[in-house]
C-alpha positions in Angstrom: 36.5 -19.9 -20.7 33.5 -18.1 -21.6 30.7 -18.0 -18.9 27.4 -16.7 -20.2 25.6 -15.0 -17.7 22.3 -14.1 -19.3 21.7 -17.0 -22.4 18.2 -15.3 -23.9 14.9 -13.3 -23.1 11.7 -15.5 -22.3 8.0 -14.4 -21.8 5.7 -15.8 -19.8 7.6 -17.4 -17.1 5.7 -19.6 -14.5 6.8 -18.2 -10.6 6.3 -22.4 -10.3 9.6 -22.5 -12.4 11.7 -20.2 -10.4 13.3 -20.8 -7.2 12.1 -18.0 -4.8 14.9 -16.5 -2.7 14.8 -17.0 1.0 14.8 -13.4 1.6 12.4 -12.4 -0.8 11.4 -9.0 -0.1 11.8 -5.2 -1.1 15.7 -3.7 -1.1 16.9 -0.3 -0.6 18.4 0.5 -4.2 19.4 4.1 -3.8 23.5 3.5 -4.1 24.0 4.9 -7.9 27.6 3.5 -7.3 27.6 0.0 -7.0 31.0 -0.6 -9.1 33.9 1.5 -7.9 34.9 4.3 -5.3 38.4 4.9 -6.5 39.0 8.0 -5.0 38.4 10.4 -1.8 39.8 13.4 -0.6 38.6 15.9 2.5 38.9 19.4 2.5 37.1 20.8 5.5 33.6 19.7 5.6 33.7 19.2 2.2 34.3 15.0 1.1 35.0 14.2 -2.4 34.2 10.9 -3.9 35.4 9.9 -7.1 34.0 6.6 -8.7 33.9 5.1 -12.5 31.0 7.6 -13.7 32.6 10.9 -12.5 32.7 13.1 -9.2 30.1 13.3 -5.3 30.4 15.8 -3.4 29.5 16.5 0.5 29.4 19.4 2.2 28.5 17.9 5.5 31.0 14.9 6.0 29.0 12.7 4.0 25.7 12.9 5.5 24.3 14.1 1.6 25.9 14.0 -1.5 25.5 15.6 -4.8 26.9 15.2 -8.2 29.7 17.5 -8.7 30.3 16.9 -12.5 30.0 20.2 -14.5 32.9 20.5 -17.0 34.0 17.3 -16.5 33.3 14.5 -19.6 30.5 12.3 -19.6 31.0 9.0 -17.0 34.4 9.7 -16.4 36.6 7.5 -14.4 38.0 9.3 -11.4 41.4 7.5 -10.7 42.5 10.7 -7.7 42.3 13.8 -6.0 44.6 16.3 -4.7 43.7 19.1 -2.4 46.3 22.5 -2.8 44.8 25.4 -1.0 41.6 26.7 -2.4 42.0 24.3 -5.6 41.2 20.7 -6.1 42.3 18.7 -8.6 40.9 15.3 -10.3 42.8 12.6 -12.3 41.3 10.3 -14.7 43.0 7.6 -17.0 40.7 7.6 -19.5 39.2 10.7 -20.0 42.5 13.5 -20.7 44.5 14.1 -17.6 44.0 16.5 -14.9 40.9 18.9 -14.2 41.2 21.8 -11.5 38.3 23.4 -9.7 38.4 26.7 -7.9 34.8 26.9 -6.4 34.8 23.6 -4.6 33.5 21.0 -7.7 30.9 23.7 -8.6 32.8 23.4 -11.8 36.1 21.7 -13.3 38.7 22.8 -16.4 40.8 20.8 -17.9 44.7 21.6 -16.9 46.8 19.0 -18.9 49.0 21.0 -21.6 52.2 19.2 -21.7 50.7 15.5 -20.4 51.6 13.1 -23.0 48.9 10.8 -24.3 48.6 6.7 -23.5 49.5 4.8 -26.3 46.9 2.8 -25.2 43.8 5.7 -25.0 45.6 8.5 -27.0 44.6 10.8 -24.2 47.0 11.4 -20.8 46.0 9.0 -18.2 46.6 9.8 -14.7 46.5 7.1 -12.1 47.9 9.1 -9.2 47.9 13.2 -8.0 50.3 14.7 -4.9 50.8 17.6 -3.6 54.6 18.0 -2.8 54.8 22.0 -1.2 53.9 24.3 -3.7 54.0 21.8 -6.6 51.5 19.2 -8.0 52.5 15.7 -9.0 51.2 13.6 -11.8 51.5 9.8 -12.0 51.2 8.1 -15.4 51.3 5.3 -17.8 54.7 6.8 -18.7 56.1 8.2 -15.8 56.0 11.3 -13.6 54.6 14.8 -14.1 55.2 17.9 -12.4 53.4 21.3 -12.4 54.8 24.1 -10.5 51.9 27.0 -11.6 48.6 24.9 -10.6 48.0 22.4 -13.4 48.5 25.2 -16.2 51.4 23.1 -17.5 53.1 20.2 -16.9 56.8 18.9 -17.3 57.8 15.4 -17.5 60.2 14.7 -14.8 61.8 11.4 -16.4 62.5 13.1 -19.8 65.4 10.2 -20.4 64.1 6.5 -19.5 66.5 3.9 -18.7 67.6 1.0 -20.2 65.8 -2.0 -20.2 65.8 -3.5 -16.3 65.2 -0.6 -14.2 62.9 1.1 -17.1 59.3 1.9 -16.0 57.5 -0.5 -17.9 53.9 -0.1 -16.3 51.8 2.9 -14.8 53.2 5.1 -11.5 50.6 4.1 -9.3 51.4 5.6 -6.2 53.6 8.7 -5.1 55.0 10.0 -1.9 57.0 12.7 -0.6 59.6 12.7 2.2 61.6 15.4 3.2 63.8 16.2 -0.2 63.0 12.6 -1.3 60.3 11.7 -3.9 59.2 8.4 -4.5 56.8 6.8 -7.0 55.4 3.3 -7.2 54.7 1.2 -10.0 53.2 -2.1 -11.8 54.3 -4.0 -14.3 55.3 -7.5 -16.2 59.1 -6.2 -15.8 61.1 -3.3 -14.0 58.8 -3.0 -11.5 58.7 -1.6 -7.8 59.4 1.8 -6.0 61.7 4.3 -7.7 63.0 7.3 -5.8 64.8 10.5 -6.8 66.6 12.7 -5.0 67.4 15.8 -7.2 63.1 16.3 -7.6 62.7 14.1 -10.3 65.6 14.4 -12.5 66.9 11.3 -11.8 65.3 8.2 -10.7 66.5 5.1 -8.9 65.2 1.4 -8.3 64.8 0.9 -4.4 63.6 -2.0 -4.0 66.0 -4.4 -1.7 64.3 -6.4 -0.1 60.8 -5.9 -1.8 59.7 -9.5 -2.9 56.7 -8.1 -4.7 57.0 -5.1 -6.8 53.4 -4.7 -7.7 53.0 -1.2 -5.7 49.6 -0.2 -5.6 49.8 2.5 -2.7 52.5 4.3 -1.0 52.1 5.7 2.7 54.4 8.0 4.9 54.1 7.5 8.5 56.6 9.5 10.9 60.1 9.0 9.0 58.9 5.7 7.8 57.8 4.7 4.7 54.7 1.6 3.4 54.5 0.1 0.1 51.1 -2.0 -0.4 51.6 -5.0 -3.2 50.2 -7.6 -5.1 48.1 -8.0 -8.3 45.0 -10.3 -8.8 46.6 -12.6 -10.7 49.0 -14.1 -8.5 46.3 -13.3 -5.6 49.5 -12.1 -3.5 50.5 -8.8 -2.2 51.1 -7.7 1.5 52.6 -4.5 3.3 56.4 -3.5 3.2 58.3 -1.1 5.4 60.9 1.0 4.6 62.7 2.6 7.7 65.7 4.5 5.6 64.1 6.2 2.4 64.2 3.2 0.8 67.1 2.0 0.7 65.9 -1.3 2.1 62.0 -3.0 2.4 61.1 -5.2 5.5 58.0 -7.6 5.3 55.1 -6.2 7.8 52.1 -8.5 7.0 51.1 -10.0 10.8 48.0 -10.9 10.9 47.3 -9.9 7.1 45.4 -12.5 4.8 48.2 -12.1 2.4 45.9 -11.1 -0.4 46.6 -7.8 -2.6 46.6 -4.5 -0.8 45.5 -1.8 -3.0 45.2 1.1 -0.2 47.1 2.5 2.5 46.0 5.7 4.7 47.6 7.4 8.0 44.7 8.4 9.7 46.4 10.1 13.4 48.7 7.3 14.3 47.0 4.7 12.7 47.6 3.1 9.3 44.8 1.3 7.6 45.1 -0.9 4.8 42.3 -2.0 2.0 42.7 -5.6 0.9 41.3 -7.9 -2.0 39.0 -8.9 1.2 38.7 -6.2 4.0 40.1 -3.3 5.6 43.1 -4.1 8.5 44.5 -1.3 11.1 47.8 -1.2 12.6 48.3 0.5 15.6 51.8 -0.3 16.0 53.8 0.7 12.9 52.8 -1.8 10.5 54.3 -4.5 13.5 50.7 -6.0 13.6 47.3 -5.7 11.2 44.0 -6.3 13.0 41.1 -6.6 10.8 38.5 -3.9 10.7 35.1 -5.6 8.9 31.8 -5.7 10.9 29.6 -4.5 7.9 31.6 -4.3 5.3 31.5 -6.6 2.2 33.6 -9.2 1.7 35.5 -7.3 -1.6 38.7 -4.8 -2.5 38.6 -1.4 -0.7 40.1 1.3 -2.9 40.5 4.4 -0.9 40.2 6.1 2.6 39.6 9.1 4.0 38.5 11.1 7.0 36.0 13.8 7.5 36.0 15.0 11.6 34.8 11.5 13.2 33.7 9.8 9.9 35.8 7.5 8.1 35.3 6.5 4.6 36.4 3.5 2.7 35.7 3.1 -1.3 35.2 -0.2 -2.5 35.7 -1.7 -5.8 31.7 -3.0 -6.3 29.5 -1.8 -3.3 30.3 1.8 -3.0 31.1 4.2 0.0 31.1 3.0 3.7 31.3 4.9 6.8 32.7 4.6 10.6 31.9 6.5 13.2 33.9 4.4 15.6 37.6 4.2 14.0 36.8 1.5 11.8 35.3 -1.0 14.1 32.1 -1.0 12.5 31.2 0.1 9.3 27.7 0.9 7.0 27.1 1.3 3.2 26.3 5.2 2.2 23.1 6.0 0.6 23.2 8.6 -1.9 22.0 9.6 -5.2 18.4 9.3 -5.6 18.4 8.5 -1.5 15.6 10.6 0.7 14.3 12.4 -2.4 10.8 12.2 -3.2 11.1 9.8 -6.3 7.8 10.6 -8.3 8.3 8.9 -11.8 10.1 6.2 -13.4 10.4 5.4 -17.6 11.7 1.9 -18.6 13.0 0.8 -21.3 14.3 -2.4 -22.2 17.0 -2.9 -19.6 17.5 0.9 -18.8 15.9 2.9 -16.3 15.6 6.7 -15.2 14.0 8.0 -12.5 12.7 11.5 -12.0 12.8 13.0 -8.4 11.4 16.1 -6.9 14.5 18.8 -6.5 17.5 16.5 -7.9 16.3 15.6 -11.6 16.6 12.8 -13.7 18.6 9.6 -12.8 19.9 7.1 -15.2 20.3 3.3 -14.0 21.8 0.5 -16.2 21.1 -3.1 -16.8 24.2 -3.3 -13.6 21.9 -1.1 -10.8 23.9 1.8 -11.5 22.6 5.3 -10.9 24.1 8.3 -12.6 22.9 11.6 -12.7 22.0 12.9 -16.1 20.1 16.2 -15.6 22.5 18.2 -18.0 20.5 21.2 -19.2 17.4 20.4 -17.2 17.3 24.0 -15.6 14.0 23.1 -13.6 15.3 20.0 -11.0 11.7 19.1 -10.0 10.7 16.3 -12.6 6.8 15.1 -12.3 6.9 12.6 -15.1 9.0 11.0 -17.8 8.3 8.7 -20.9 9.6 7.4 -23.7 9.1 8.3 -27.0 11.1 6.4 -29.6 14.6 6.5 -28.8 14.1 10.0 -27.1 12.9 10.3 -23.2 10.4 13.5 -22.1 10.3 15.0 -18.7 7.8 16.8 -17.3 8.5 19.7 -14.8 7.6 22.3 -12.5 9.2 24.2 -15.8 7.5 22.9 -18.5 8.8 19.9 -21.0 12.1 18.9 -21.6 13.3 16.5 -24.4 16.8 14.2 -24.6 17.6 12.3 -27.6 20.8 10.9 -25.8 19.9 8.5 -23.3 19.6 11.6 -20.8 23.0 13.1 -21.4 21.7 15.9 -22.5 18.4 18.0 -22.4 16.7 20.7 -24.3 13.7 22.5 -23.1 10.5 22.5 -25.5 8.0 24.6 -24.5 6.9 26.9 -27.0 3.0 27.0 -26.9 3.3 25.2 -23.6 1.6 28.3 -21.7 1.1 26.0 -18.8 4.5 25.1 -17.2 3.5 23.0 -14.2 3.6 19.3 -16.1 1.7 16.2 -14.5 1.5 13.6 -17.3 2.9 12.8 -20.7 1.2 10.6 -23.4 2.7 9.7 -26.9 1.3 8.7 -29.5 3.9 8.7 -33.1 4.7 11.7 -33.1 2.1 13.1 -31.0 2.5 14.0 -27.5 0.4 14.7 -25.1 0.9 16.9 -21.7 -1.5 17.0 -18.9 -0.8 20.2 -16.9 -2.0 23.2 -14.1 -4.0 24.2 -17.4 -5.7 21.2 -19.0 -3.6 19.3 -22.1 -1.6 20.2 -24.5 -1.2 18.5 -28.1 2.1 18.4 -29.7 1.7 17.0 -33.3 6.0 17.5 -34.3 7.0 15.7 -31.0 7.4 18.5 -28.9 8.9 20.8 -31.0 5.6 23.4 -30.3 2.2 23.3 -28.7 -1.6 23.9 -29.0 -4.3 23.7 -25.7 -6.6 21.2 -26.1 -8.8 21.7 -23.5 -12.8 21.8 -25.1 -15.4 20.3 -23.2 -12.6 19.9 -19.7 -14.7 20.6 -16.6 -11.3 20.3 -14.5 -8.3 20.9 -16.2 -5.7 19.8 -13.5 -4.7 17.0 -15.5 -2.8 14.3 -13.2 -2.8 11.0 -15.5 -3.1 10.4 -19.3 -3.6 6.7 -21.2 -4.3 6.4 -24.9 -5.9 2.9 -26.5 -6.0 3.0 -30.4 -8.0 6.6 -30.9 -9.1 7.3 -27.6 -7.6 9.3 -24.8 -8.5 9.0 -21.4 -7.4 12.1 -19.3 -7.5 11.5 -14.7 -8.4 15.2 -13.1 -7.7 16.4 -9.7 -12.0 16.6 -8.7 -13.8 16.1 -11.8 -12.9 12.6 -13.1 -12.1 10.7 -15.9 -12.3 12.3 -19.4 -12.4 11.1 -22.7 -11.5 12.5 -26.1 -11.3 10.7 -29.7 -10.2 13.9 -31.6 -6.7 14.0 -30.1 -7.8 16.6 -27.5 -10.2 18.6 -30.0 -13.1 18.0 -27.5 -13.8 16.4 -24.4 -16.8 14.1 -22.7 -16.9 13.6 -19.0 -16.6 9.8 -18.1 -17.4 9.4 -14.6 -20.9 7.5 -13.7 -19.8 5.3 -11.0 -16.6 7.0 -10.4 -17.5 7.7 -6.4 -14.7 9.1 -6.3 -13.4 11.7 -8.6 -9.5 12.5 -7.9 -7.8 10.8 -10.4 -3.7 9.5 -9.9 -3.6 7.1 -12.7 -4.8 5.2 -15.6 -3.4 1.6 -16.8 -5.0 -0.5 -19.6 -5.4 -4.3 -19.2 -6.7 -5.3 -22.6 -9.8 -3.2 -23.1 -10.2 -2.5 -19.5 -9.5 0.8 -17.9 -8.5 0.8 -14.4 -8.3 4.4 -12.5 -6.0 4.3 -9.5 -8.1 7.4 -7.2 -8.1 8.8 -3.4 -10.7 6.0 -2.2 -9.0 2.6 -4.0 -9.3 1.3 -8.0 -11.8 1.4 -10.3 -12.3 -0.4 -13.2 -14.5 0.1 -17.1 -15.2 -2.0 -19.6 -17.0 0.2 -21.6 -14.3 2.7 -22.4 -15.4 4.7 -19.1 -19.2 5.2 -20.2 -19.5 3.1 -16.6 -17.1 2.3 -13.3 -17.1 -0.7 -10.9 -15.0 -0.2 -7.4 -12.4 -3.1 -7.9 -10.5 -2.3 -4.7 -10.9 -5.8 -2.2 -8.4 -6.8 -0.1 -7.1 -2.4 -0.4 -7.2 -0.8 3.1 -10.3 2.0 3.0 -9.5 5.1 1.7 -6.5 4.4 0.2 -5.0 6.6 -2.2 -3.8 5.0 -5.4 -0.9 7.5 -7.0 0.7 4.7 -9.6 -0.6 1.6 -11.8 1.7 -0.4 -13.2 0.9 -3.8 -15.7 2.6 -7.2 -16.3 0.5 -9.6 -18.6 -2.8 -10.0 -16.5 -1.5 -9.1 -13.6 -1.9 -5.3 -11.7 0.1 -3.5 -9.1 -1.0 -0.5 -7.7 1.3 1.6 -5.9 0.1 3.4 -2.8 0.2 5.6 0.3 -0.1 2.2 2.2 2.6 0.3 0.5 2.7 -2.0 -2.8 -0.3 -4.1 -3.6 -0.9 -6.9 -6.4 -3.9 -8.4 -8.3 -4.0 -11.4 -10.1 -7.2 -11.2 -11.3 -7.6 -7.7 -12.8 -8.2 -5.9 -9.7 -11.3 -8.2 -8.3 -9.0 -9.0 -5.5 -5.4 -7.3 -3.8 -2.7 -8.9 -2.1 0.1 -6.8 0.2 3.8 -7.1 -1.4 5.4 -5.1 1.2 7.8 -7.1 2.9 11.2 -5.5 3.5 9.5 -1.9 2.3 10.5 0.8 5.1 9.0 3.3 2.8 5.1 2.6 2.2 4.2 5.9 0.5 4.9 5.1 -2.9 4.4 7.4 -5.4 4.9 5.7 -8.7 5.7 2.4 -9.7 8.3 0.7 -12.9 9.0 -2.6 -14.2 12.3 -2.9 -15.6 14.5 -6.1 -17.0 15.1 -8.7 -19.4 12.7 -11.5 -18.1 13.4 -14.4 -16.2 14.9 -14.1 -12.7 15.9 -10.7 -13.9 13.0 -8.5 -13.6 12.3 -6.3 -11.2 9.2 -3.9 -9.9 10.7 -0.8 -8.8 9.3 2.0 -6.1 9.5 5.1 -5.7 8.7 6.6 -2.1 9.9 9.8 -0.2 13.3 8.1 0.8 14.4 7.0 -2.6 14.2 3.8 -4.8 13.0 0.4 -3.9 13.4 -2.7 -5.8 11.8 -6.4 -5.5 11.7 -9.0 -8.0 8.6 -9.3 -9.9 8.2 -13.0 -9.8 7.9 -12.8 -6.2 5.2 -11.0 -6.6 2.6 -11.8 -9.2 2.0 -15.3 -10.9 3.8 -14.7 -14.2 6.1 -12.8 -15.7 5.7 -11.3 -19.3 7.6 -8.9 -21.2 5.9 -6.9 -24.2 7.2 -6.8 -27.9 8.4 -3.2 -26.8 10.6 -4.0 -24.1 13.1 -6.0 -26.9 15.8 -4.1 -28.5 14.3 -2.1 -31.4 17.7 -2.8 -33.4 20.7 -4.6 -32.8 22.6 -3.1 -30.1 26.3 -3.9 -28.7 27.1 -1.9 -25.8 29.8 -1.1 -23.8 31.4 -3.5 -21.4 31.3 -3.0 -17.9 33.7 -2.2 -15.8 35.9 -0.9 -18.6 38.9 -0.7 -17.5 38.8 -4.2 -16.1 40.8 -6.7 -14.2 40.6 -9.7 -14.8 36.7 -10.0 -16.0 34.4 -7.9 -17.7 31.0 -8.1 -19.3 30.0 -7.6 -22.7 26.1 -7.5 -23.5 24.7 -7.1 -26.5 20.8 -6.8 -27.9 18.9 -8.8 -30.2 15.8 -7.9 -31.8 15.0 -11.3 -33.4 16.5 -14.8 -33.2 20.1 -14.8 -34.9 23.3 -16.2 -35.1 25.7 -14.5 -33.4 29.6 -14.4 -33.3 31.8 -12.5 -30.5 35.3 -12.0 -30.6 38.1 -10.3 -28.8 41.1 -8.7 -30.6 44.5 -7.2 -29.5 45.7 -4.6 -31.4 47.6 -6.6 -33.7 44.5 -7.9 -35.6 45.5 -11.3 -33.6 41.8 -12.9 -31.9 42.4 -13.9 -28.6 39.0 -15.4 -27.8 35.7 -16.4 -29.1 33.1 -15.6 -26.7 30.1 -16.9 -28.9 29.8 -18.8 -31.8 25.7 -19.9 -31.8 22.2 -19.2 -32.7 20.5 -16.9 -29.8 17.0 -15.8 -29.4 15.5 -12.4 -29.4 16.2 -10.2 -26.4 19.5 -9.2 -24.1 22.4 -11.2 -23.6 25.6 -11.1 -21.6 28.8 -12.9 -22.0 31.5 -12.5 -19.2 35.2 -11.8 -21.1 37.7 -13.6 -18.7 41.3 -11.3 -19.5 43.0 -13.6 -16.6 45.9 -14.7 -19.4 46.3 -12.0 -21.1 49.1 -9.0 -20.9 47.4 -5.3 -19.6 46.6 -3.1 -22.9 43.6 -2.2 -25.2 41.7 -4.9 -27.0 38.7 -4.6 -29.1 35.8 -7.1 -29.2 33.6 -7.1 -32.4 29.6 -8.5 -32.7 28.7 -10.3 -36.3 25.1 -11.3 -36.4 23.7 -11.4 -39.8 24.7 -8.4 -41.8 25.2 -6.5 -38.7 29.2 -5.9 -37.2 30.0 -3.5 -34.5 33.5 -3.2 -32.7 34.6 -1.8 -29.7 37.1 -0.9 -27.3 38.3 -2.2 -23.8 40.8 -1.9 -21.4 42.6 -4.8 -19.6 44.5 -2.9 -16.5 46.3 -4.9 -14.0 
């Protein structure tokens, strides 16, 4: 049944109308990760993470992390690790096998030739990675892999499948090594369960007496004994068996298990922990008995484990990393990504957000709170601004201006002319752009592509804040006020009679009026800055305004003593800063698709902060330019997905819509939407519950537009 989570886009929306939570304040939202942690593996000091959008690393058992993604592809889904000497190794099963890195994630190649492609993804996927002595091991969607010279090249071990009944009919999910015996786990609709070989994969044999559920998600060696972890979401069942003789028979161990699936097993010392549809359970007796492990933990699946000296990690399917520091009996989320970084701008648009930081770049989050890195050819880290122009995004650095015309993927440096690096502000205008800098502005008239000074007539030219209304540009300086040119930077007139104060942060329109957010408080014009008003009631004295930002008639002013909001066009200020640990903000966003949906977002010294708007101001409007500019289906998330998944899709203007799914036969298995929707995003949830593991496609028709693509069911 189709389940629409987000039915249209609405402006102006009364804070009367909405139910106000009960915890209505600020949240920490530095976790880029919120989906998946599939993946962890220690070497050293060094903890590697792998989620959905690629590879973390820590160098100081998980204290900090950085992105460790160079050579890998865009977002990719890391399904393992496995550690061999000085090399690491990655799986993905959607994005072409294996990749090995000599130099500790500082950079990855890929190492698949001989891996045979998923008739599913027509690329190798790898769900599983050992290390067996010298040798590497390489589950698949079609069996088992080895490599015997580091990845370089790979040899199928089950060259001849059986016959129907013990055939491996889904992926090798889980391997494990004992002694001379090598065993491999699998899922499936049919000829499912462990298979072991003793001749090192030549041959292969179904083990599984006494295993009542051959859905084998994770296989564990402790001592001489051997741990299969089953079940599969659609039955909701799974447990733990024990295998005591290679094998050869399976023995029920679930005391004091919920019965739910178990999708992770790790030996950490004596102890073997397992990671459940709901929780994490240790056994310190062999698998005899399972004691939950929880205090702070979600109630959700847990993926992987690892240890790192005395931290232990768990990934889980939609909150992340956590961490223990007392064996597992209590546990807390991991902050990383943007996290204690100085986060100094924000560009929105539509449902997408990046954030620039001082010394880590750009980050990208999506309409589902998801931070990624995307600082791919940014060579200068330290980003003072970002904006949007058109489809493309500009960031302004220590090193000068950099332009991406893929959603931050990417980024080219355009500078020429730019003789002044040190970038402060960006303004756009068409195709003109302007940059405030060390040196005054700059005036690009080809969008970046070159630059000329503009600087006549500037008194100060540390420019910190640019706003353009119709012809006129207003320029904030770092002592000498508020300037204003109508030439597109040919000259300049000094704006400042009542400005007490003359060191400018930033400039927001309301209408005609022009606010100026300075080091004593906001100031307001209404003459196009021929004369200034202090508009700062209810603002502690002296406080430093760095970031404006606007919703209808409503302002918010971020500041070095928190988050404040006027109602009334700055006559009057209201504090917003319940829940905000972090009260030096340094630049402000608003980001979403209306309704309950859209949030204010901070940026302070420790990272990104996020509240509701409607909590804070008394309505809630979004602007023609926060709509989709065209017709826009996206990709669903998570892809792969088990069961659910959501598709969302942008309209520009009212239309009738149809959403379908398709296998790969052409056949249509659903019909998500079949109605007349209003402008703006939408999301529908795709419910795969009944249907068999595999690729299916889901295609958007509304009006003259159709757009198909692909997603992955994987149970």
């Amino acid at each position: 049944m189709k389940e629409i989570l987000l039915a249209s886009v609405t402006f102006a929306i009364l804070l009367a109308l909405i139910p106000a939570e009960a915890d209505a304040q600020w949240v920490h939202a530095n976790d880029p990760f919120r989906g998946r942690v599939t993946a962890l593996a220690v070497s050293g000091m060094k903890v590697f993470a792998g989620t959905d959008h690629g590879v973390f690393l820590s160098t100081n058992s998980g204290t900090s992390w950085t992105a460790a993604n160079s050579g890998l592809p865009p977002s990719m889904w890391v399904s393992s690790f496995a550690i061999s000497g000085a090399d690491v190794f990655v799986g993905s099963p959607d994005a072409g096998g294996v990749y090995r890195s000599t130099n500790n994630g500082a950079s990855w190649t890929p190492v698949d030739s001989g891996l045979i492609n998923s008739p599913f993804l027509n690329v190798p996927a790898v769900d599983v990675l050992a290390v067996s002595g010298e040798n590497l091991l390489a589950g698949t969607g079609v069996g088992v892999y080895l490599s015997t010279n580091r990845g370089t090249s790979w040899t199928k071990l089950n060259a001849a499948y059986p016959s129907q009944g013990t055939v491996w009919v889904g992926s090798v999910t889980a391997l494990a090594v004992i002694g001379t015996y090598l065993f491999a786990g699998t899922y499936g609709e049919i000829g499912s369960g462990v298979f072991r070989s003793t001749d090192r994969g030549v041959s292969w044999d179904s083990v599984n007496s006494g295993l009542t559920n051959t859905w084998v998600n994770a296989l564990a060696v402790l001592g001489t004994n051997l741990y299969a972890g089953t079940g599969d979401r659609s039955s909701g069942q799974g447990g733990v068996f024990q295998s005591t003789n290679n094998g050869k028979s399976w023995t029920v161990v679930d005391a004091g298990l919920s019965g739910t699936p178990v999708w992770s097993l790790s030996v950490i010392g004596t102890n073997l922990f397992a990671g459940t549809e709901v929780g994490v359970y240790v056994s310190t007796n062999n698998g005899t008995g399972w004691t939950p492990v929880t205090p702070g933990l979600a109630d959700m699946p847990f993926d992987c484990f690892a240890a790192s000296g005395t931290n232990f990690f768990t990934g889980t399917y939609g909150r992340g990393l956590y961490v223990s520091t007392n064996s597992g009996s209590s546990w807390a989320p991991v902050d990383w990504g943007p996290s204690n970084t100085d986060v100094v701008s924000f560009a929105a648009s539509g449902v997408n957000l990046f954030a620039g930081t001082r010394g880590n770049g750009v980050f990208f989050q999506n309409y589902y709170y998801t931070w990624i890195p995307v600082s791919s050819g940014l060579a200068n880290p330290n980003i003072n601004v970002l904006t949007v122009s058109g489809s493309n995004l500009l960031a302004g650095t220590d090193g000068g201006v950099y332009l991406s015309t893929d959603g931050g993927t990417g980024w080219t440096s355009i500078t020429s002319g730019l003789t002044n690096s040190y970038v402060h502000s960006l303004a756009v205008s068409g195709v003109d752009v302007f940059a405030g800098t060390n040196g005054g502005v700059f005036l690009s008239t080809n969008s970046g592509s070159d630059w000329i000074r503009a600087n006549n007539g500037m008194t100060d030219t540390l420019v910190r804040a640019l706003a353009i209304s119709g012809t006129k540009l207003f320029a904030g300086t770092g002592s000498g006020g508020v300037f204003l040119s109508t030439n597109d930077g040919s000259s300049w007139t000094p704006k400042d009679t009542g400005l007490t104060n003359r060191s400018v942060f930033s400039l927001a329109f309301i209408g005609t009026n022009l606010f100026a957010g300075t080091e004593a408080g906001v100031f307001v014009s209404t003459t196009n800055g021929a004369s200034w008003a202090s508009t700062s009631s209810g603002l502690p004295i002296s406080t430093s305004v760095f970031s404006l930002a606007v919703s209808g008639l409503n302002l918010i002013a971020g500041t070095n003593a928190g988050v404040f909001a006027s109602s009334n066009r700055g006559t009057s200020w209201t504090a917003v800063n319940a829940g905000l640990k972090d009260t030096n903000v340094s630049s402000l966003a608003i980001c979403g698709t209306g309704d309950y949906s859209t949030y204010l977002y901070a940026g302070t010294g420790g990272g990104v902060w996020r509240r509701r708007l409607s909590e804070m101001v008394t309505s809630v409007v979004l602007s023609t330019s926060e709509l989709p500019h065209k017709l826009q289906l996206l990709q669903n998330y998570p892809n792969p997905f088990n069961p659910s998944t959501t598709i969302r899709y942008g309209l520009p203007s009212r239309s009738h819509v149809t959403l379908t799914v398709f296998n790969t036969l052409g056949q249509q298995v659903a019909t998500l939407m079949n109605d007349t929707q209003e402008a703006g995003y939408h999301d529908v949830r795709f419910d795969g519950g009944g249907l068999a593991s595999g690729v299916y496609f889901y295609r958007l028709q509304a009006g003259t537009y159709v757009d198909t693509k692909k997603l992955l069911l994987l149970r």
